[in-house]
N, CA, C and O atoms as CSV, one atom per row, in Angstrom:
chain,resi,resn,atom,element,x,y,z
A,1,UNK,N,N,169.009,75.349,203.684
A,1,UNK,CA,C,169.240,74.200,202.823
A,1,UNK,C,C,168.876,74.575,201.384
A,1,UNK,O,O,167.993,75.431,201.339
A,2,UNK,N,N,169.301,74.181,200.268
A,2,UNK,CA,C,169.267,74.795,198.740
A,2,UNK,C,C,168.495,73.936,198.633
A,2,UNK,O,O,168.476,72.909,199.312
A,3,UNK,N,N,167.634,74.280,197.633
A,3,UNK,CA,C,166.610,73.568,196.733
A,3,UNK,C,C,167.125,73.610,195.523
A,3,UNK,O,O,167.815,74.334,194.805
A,4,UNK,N,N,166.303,72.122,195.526
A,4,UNK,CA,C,165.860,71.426,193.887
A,4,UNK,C,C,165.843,72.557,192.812
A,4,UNK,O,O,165.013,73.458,192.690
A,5,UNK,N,N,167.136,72.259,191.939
A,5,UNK,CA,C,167.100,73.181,190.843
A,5,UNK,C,C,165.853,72.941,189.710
A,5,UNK,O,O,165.190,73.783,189.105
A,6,UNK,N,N,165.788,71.180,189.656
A,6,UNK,CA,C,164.932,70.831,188.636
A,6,UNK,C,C,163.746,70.515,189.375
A,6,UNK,O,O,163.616,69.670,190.260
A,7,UNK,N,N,162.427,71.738,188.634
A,7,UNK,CA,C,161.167,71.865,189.636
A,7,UNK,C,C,160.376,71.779,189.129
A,7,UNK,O,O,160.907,72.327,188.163
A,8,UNK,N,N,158.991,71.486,188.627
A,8,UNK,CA,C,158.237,71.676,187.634
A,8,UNK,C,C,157.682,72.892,186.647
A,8,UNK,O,O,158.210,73.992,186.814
A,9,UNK,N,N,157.021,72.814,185.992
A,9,UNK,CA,C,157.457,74.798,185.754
A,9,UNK,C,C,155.840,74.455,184.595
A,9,UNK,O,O,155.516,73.367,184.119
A,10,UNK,N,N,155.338,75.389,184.484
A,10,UNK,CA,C,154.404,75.934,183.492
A,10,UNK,C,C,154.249,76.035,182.046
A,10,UNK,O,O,153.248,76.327,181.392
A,11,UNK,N,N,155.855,75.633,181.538
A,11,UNK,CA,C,156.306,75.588,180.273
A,11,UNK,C,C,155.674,74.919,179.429
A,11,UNK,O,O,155.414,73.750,179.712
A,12,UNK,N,N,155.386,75.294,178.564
A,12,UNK,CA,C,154.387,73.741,177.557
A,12,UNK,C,C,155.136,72.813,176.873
A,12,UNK,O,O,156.191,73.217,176.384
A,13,UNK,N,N,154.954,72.129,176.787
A,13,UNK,CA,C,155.679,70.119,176.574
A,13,UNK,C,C,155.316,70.128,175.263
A,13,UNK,O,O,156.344,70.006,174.598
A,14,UNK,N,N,154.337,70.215,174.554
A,14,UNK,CA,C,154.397,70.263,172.944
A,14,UNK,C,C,155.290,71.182,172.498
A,14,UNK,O,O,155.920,70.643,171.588
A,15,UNK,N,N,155.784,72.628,172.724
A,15,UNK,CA,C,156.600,73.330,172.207
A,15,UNK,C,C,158.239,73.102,172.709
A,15,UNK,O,O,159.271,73.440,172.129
A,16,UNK,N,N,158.118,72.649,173.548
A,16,UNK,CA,C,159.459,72.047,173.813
A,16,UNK,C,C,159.664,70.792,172.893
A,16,UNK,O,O,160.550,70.887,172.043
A,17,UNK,N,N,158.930,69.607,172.969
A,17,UNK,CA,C,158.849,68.287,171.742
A,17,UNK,C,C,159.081,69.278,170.516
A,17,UNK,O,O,160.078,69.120,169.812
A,18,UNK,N,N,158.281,70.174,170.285
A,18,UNK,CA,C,158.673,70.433,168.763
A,18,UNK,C,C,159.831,71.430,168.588
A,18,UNK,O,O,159.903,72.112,167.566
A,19,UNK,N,N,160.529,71.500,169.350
A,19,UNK,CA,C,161.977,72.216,168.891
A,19,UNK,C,C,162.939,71.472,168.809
A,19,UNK,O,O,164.012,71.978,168.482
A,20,UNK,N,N,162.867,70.056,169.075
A,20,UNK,CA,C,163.796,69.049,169.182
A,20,UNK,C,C,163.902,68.785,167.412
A,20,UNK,O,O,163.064,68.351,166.622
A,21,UNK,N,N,165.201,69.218,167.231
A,21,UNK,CA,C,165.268,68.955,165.983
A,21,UNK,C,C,165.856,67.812,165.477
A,21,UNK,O,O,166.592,68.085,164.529
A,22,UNK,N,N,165.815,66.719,165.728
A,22,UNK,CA,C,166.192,65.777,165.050
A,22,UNK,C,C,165.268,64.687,164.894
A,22,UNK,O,O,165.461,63.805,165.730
A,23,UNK,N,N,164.617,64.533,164.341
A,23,UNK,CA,C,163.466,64.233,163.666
A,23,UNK,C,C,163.095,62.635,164.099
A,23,UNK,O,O,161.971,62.188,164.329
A,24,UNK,N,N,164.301,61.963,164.135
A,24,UNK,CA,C,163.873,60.551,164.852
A,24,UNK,C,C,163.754,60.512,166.193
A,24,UNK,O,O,163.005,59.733,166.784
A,25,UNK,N,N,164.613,61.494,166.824
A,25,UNK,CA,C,164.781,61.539,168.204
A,25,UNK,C,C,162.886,62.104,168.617
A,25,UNK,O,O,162.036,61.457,169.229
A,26,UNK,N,N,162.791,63.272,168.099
A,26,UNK,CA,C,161.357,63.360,168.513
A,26,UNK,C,C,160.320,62.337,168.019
A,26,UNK,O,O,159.505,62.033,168.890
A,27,UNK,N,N,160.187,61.846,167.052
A,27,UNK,CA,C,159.560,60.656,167.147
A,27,UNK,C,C,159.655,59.103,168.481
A,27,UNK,O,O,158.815,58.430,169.081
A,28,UNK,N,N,160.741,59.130,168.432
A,28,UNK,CA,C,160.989,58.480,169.827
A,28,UNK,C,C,160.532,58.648,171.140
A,28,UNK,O,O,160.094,57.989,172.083
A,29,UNK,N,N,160.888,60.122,170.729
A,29,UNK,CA,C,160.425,60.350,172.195
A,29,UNK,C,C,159.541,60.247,172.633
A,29,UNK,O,O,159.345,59.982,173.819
A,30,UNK,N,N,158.322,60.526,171.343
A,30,UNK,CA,C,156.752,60.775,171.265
A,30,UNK,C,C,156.173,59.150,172.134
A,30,UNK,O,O,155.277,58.921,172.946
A,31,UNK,N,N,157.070,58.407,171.549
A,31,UNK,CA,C,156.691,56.897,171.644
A,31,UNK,C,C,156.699,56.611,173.226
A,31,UNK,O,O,155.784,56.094,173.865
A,32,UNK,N,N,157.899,57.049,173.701
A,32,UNK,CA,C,158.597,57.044,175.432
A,32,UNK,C,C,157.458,57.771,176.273
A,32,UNK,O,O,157.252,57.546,177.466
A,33,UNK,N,N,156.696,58.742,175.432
A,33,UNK,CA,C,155.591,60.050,176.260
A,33,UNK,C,C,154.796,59.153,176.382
A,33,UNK,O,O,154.617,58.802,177.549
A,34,UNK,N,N,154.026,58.437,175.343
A,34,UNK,CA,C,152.738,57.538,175.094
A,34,UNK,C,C,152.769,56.280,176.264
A,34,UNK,O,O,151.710,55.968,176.809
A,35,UNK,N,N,153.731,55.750,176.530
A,35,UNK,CA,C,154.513,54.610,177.486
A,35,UNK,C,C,154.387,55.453,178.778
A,35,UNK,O,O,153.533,55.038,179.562
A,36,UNK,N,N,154.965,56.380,179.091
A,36,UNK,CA,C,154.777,57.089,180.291
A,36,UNK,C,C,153.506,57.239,180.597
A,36,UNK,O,O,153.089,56.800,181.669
A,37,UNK,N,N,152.513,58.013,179.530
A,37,UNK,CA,C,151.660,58.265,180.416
A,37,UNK,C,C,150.435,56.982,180.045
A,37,UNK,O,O,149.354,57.052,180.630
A,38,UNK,N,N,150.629,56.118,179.293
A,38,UNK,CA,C,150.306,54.648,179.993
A,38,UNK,C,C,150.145,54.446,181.157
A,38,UNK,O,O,149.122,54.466,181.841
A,39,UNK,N,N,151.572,54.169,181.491
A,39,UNK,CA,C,152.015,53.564,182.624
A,39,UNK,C,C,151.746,54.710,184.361
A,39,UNK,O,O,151.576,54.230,185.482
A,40,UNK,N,N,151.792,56.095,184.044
A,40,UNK,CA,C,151.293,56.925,184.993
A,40,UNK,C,C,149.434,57.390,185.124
A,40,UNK,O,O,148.684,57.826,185.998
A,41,UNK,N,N,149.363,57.080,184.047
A,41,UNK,CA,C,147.810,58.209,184.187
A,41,UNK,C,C,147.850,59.749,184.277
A,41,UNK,O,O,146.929,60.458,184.684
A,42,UNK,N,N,149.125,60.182,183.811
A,42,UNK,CA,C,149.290,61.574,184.552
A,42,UNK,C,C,149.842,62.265,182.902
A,42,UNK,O,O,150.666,61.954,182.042
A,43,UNK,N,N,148.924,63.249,183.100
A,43,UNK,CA,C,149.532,64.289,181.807
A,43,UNK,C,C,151.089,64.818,181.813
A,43,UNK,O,O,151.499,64.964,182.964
A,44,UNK,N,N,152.216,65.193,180.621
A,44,UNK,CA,C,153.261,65.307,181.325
A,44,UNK,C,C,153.457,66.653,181.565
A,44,UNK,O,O,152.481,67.333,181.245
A,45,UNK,N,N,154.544,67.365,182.096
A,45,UNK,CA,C,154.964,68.476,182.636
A,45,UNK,C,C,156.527,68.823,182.414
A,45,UNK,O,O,157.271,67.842,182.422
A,46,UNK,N,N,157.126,70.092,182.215
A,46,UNK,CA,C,158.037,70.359,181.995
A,46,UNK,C,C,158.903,70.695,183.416
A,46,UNK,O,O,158.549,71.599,184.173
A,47,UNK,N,N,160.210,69.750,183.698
A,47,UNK,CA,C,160.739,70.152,184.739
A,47,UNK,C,C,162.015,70.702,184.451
A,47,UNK,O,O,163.015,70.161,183.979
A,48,UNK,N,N,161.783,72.025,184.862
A,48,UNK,CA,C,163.208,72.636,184.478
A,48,UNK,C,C,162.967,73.127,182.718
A,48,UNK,O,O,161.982,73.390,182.028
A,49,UNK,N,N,164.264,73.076,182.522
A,49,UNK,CA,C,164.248,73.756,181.038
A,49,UNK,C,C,163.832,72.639,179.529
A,49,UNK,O,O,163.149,72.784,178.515
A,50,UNK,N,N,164.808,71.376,180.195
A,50,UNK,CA,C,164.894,70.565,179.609
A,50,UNK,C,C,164.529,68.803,179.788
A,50,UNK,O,O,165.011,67.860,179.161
A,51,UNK,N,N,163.379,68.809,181.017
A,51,UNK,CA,C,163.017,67.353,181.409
A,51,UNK,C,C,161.928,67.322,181.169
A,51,UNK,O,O,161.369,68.297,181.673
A,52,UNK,N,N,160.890,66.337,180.333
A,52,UNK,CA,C,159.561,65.923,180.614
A,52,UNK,C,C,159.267,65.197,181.495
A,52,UNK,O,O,159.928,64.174,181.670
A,53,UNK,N,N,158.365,65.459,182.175
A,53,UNK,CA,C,157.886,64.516,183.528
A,53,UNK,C,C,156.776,64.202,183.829
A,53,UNK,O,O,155.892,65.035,183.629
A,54,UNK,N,N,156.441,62.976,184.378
A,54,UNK,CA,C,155.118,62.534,184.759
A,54,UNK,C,C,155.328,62.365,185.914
A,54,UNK,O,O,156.428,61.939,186.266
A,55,UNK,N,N,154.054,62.734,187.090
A,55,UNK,CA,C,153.247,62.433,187.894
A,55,UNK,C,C,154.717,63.055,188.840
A,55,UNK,O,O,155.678,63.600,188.297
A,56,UNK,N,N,154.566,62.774,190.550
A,56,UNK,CA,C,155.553,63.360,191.227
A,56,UNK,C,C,155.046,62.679,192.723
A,56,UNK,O,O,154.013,62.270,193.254
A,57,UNK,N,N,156.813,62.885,193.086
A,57,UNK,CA,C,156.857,62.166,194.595
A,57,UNK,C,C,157.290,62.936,195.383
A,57,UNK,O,O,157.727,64.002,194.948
A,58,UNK,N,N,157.326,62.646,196.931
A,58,UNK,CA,C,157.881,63.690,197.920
A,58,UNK,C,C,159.107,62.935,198.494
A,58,UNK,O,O,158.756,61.943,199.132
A,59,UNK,N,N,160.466,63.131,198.445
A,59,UNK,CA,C,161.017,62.306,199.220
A,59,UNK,C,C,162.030,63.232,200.827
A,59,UNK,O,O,161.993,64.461,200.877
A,60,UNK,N,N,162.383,62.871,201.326
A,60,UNK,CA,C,162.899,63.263,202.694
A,60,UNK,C,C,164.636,62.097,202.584
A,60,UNK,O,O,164.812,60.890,202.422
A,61,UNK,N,N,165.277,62.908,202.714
A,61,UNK,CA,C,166.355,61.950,203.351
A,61,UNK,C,C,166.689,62.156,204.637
A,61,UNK,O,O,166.237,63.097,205.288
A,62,UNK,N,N,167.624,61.162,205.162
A,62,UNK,CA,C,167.852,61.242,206.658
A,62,UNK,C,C,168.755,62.987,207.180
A,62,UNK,O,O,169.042,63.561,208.231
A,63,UNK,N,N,168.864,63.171,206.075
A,63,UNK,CA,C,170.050,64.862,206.038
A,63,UNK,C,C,168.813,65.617,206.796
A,63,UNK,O,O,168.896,66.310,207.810
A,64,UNK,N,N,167.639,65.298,206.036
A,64,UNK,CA,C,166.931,66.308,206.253
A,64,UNK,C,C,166.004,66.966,205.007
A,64,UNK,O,O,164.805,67.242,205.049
A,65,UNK,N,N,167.089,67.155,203.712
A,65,UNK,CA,C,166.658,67.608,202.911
A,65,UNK,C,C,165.784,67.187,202.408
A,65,UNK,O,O,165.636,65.979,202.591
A,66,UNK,N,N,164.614,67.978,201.414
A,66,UNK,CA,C,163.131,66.950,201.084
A,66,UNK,C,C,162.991,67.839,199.922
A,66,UNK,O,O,163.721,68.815,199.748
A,67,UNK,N,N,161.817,67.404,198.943
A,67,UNK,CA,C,161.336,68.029,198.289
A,67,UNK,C,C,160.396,66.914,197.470
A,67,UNK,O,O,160.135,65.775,197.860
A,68,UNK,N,N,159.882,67.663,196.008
A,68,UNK,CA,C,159.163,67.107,195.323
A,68,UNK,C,C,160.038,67.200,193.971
A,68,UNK,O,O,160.548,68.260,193.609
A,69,UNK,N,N,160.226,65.388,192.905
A,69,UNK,CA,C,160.341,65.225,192.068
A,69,UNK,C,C,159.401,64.254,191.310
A,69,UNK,O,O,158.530,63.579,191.859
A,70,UNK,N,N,159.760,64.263,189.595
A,70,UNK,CA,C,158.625,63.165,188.810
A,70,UNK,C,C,159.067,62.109,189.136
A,70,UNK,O,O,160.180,61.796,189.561
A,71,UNK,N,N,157.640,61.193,188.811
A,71,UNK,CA,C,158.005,59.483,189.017
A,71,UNK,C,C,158.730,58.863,188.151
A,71,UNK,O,O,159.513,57.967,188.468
A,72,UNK,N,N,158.546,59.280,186.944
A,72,UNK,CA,C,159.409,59.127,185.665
A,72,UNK,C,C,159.441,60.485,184.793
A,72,UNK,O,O,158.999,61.613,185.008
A,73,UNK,N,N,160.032,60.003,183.899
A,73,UNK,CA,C,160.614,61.433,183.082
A,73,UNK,C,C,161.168,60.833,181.711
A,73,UNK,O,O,161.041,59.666,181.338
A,74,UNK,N,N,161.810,61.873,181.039
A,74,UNK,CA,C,162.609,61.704,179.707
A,74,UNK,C,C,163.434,63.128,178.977
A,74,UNK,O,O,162.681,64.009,178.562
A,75,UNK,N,N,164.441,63.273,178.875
A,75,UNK,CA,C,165.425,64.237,178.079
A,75,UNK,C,C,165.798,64.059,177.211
A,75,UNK,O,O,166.457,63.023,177.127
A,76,UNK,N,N,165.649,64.944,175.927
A,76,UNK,CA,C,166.529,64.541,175.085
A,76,UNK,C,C,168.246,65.223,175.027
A,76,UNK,O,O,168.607,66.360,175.331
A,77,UNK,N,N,168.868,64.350,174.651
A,77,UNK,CA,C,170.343,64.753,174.965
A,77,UNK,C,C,171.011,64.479,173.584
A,77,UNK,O,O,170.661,63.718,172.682
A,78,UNK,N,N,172.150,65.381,173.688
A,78,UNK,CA,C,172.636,65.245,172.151
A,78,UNK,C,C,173.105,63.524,171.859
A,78,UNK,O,O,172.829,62.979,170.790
A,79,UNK,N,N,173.707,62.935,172.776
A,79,UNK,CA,C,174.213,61.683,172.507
A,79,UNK,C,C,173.263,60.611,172.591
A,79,UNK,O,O,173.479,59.478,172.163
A,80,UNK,N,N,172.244,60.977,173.132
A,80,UNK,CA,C,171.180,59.700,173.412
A,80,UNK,C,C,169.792,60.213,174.215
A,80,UNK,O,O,169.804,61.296,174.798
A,81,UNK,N,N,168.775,59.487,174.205
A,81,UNK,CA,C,167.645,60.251,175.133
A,81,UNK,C,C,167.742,59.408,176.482
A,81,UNK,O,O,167.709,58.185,176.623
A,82,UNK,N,N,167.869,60.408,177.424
A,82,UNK,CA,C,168.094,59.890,178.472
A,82,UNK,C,C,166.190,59.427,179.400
A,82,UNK,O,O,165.147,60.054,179.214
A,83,UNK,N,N,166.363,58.307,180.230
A,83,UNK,CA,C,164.690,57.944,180.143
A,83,UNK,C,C,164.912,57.631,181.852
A,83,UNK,O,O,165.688,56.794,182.313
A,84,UNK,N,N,164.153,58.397,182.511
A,84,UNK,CA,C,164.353,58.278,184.144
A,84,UNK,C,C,163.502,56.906,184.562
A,84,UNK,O,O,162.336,56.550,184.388
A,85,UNK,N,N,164.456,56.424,185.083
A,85,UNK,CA,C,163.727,55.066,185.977
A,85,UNK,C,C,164.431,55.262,187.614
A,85,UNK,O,O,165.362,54.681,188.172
A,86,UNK,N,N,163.334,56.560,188.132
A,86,UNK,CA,C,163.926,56.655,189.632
A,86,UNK,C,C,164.496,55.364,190.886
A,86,UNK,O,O,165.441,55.216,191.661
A,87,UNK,N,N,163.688,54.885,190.620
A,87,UNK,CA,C,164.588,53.714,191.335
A,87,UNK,C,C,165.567,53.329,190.726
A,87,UNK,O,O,165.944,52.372,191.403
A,88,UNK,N,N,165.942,53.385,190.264
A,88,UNK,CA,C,167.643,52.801,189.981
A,88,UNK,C,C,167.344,50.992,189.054
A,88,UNK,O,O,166.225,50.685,188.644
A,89,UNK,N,N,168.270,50.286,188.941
A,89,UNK,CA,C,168.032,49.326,187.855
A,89,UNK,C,C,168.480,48.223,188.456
A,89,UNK,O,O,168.818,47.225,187.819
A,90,UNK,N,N,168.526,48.324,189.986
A,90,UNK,CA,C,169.136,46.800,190.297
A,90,UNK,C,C,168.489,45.633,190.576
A,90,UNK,O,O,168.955,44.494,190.565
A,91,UNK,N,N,166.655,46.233,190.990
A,91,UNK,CA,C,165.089,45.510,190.992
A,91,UNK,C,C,164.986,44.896,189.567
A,91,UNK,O,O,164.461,43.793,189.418
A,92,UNK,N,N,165.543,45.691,188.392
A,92,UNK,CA,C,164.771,45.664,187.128
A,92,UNK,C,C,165.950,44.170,186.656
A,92,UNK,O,O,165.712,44.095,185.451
A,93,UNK,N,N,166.713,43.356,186.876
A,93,UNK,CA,C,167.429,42.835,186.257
A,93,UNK,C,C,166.987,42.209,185.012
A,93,UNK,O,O,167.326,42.508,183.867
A,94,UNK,N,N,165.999,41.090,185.491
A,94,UNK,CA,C,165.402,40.701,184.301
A,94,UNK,C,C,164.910,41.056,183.495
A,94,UNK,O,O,164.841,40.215,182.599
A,95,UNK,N,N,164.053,42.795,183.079
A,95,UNK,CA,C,163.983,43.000,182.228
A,95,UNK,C,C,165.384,44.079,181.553
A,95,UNK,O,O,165.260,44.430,180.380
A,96,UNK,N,N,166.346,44.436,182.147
A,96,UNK,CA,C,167.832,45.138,181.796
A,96,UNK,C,C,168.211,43.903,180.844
A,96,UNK,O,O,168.615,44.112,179.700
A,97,UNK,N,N,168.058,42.563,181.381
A,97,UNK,CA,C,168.465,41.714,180.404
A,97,UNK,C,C,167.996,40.941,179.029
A,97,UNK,O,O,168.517,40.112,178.283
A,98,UNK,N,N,166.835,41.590,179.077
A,98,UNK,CA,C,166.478,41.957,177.493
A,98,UNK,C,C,165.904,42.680,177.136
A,98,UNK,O,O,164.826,42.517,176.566
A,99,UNK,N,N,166.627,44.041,177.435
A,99,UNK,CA,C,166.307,45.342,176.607
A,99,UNK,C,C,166.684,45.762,175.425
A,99,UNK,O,O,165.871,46.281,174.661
A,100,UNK,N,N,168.017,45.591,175.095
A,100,UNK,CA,C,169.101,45.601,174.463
A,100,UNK,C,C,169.989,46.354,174.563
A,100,UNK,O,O,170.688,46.369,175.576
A,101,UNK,N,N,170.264,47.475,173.157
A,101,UNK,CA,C,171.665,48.468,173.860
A,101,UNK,C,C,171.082,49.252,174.360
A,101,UNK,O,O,169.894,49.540,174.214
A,102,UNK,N,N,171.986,49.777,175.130
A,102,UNK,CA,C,171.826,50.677,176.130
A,102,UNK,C,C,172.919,51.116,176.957
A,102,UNK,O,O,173.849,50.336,177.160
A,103,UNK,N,N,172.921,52.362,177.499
A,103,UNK,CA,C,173.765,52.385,178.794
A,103,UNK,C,C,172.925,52.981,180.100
A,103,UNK,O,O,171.854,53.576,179.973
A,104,UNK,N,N,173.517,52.754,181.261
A,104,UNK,CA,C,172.648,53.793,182.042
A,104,UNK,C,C,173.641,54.594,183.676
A,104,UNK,O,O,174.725,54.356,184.207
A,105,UNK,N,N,173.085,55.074,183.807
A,105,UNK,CA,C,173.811,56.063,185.013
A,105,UNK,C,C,172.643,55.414,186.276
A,105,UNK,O,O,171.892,54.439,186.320
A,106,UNK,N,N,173.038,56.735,187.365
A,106,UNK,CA,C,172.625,56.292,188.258
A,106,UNK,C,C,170.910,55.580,188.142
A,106,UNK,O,O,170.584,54.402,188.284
A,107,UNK,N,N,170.006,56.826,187.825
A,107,UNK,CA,C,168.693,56.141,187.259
A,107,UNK,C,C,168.177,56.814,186.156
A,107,UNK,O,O,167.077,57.352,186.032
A,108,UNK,N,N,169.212,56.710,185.275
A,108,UNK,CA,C,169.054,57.235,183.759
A,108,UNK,C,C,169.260,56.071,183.128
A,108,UNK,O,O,170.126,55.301,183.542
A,109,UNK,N,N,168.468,55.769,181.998
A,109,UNK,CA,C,168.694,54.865,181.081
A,109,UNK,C,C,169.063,55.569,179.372
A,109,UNK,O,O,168.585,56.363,178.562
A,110,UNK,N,N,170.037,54.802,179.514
A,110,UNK,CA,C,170.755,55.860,178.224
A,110,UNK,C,C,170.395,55.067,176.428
A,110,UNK,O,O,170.961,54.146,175.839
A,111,UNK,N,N,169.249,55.930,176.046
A,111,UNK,CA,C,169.221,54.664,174.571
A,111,UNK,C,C,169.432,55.993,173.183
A,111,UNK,O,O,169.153,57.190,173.111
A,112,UNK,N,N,169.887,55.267,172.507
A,112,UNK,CA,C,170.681,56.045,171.442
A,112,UNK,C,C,169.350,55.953,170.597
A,112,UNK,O,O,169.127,57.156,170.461
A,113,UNK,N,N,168.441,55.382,170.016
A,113,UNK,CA,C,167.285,55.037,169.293
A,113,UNK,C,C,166.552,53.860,169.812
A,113,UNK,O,O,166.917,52.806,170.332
A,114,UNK,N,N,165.246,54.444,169.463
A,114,UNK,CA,C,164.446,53.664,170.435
A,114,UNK,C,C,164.413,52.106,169.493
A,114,UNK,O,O,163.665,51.198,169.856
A,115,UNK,N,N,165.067,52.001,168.607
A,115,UNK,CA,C,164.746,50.523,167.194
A,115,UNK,C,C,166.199,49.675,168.557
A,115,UNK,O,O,166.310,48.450,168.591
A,116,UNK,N,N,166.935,50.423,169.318
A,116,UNK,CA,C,168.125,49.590,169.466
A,116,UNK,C,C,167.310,48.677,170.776
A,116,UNK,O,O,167.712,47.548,171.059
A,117,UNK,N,N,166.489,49.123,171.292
A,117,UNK,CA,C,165.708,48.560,172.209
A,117,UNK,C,C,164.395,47.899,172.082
A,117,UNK,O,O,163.519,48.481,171.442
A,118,UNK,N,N,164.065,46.308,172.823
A,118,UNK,CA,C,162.802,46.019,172.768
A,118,UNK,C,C,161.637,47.298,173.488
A,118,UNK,O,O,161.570,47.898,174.561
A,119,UNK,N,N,160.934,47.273,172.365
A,119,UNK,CA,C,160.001,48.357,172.602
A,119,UNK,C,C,159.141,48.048,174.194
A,119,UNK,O,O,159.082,48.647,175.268
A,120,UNK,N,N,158.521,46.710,173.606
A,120,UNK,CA,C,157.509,46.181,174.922
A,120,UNK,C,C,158.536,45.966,176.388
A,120,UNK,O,O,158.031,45.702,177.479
A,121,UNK,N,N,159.509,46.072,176.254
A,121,UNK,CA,C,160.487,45.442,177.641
A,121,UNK,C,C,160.277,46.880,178.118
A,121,UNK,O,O,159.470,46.927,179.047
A,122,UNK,N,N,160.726,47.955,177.783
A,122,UNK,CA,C,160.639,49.816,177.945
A,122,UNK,C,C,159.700,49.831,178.249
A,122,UNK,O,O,159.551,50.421,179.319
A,123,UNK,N,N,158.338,49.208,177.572
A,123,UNK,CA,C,157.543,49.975,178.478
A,123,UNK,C,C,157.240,49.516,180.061
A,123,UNK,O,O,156.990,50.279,180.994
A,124,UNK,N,N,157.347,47.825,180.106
A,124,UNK,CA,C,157.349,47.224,181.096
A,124,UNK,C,C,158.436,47.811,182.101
A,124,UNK,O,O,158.222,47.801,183.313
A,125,UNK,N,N,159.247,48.164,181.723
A,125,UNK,CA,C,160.569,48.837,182.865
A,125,UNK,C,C,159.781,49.770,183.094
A,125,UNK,O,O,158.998,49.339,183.941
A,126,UNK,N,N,159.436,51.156,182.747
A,126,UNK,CA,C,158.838,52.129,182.651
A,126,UNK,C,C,157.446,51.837,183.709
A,126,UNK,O,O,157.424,52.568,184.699
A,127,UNK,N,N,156.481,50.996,183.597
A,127,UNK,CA,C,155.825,50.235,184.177
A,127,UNK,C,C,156.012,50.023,185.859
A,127,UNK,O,O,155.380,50.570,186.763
A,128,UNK,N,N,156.808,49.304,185.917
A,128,UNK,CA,C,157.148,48.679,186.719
A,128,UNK,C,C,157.886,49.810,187.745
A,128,UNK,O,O,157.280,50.463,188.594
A,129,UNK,N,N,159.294,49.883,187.475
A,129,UNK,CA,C,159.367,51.297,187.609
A,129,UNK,C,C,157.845,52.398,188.165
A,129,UNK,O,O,158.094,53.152,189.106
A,130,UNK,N,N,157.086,52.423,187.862
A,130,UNK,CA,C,156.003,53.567,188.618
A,130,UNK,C,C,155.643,53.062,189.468
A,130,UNK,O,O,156.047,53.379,190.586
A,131,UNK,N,N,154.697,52.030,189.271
A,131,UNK,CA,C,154.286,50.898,190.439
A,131,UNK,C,C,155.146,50.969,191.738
A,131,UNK,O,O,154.664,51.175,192.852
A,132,UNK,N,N,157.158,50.678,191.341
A,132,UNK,CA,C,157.507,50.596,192.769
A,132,UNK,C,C,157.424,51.946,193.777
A,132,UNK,O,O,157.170,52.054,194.977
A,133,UNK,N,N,157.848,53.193,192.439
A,133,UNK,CA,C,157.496,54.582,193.179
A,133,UNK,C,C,156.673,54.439,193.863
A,133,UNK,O,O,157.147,54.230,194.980
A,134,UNK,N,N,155.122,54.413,193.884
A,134,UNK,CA,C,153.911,54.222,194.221
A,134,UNK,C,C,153.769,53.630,195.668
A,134,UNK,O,O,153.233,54.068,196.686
A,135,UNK,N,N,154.442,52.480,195.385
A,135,UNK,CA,C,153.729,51.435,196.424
A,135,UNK,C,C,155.279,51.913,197.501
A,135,UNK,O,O,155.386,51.488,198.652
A,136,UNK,N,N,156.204,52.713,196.935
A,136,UNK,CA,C,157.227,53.148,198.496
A,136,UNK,C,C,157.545,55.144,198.210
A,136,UNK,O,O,158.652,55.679,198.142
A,137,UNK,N,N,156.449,55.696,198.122
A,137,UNK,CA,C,157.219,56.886,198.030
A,137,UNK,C,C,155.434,57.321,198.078
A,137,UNK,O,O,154.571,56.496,197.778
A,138,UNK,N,N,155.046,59.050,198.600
A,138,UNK,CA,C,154.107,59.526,198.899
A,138,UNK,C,C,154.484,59.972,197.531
A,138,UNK,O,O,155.625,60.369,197.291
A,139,UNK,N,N,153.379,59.904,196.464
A,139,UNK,CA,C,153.119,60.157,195.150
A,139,UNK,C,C,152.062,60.774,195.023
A,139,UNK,O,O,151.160,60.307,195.718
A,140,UNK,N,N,151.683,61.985,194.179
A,140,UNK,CA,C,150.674,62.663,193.648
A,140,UNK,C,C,150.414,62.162,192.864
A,140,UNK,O,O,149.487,62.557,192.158
């Protein structure tokens, strides 16, 4: 069975933040890190080349396949910073409905600048979001 390409890795998270060159985007992001590890208690970690991540779960599907990923996370991407809310967004309605813009994928939340979004709703998603990891997934 293939494994998890995106794994945690040894890489340091300040030198990755500081190569991000676009100057609001890393400020943002800084803001999204501070919210994470709020909301985790957990210092972050580099997964893969290009993901920051906090804290980590074990999951198993019925296939078989298993491994270990973060509870939350954040990328920056050329079009937008993408902000992991592993559970997916269909629990979160009420606060999706006043976040503001945004788009999102499966459990990516897609925000172009963090001013286009209520700050305090993000972190509460973000929040909330860990909590459910927690209370349904074997979490480190």
């Amino acid at each position: 069975m293939a494994e998890n390409k995106t794994r945690a890795t040894s890489a340091s998270v300040s030198a990755f933040l500081s190569g991000i060159e676009d100057r609001q985007q890393r400020s943002d992001l800084k803001k999204v890190a501070a919210m994470m590890r709020r909301a985790t208690g957990e210092r972050p970690r580099m997964w893969g080349p290009a993901i920051v991540g906090y804290g980590s779960y074990h999951y198993r599907y019925d296939s078989g396949r298993e491994g270990d990923f973060m509870i939350t996370g954040y990328a920056p991407r050329k079009q937008a910073m993408a902000i992991y809310i592993l559970p997916g967004f269909g629990r979160f309605g009420n606060l999706m409905d006043k976040l503001g813009k945004f788009k999102t994928g499966k459990s990516c939340l897609y925000v172009k600048r963090l001013a286009d979004v209520d700050e305090q709703v993000l972190e509460r998603l973000i929040r909330d979001a860990v909590k459910y990891m927690r209370e349904h997934y074997d979490t480190k």
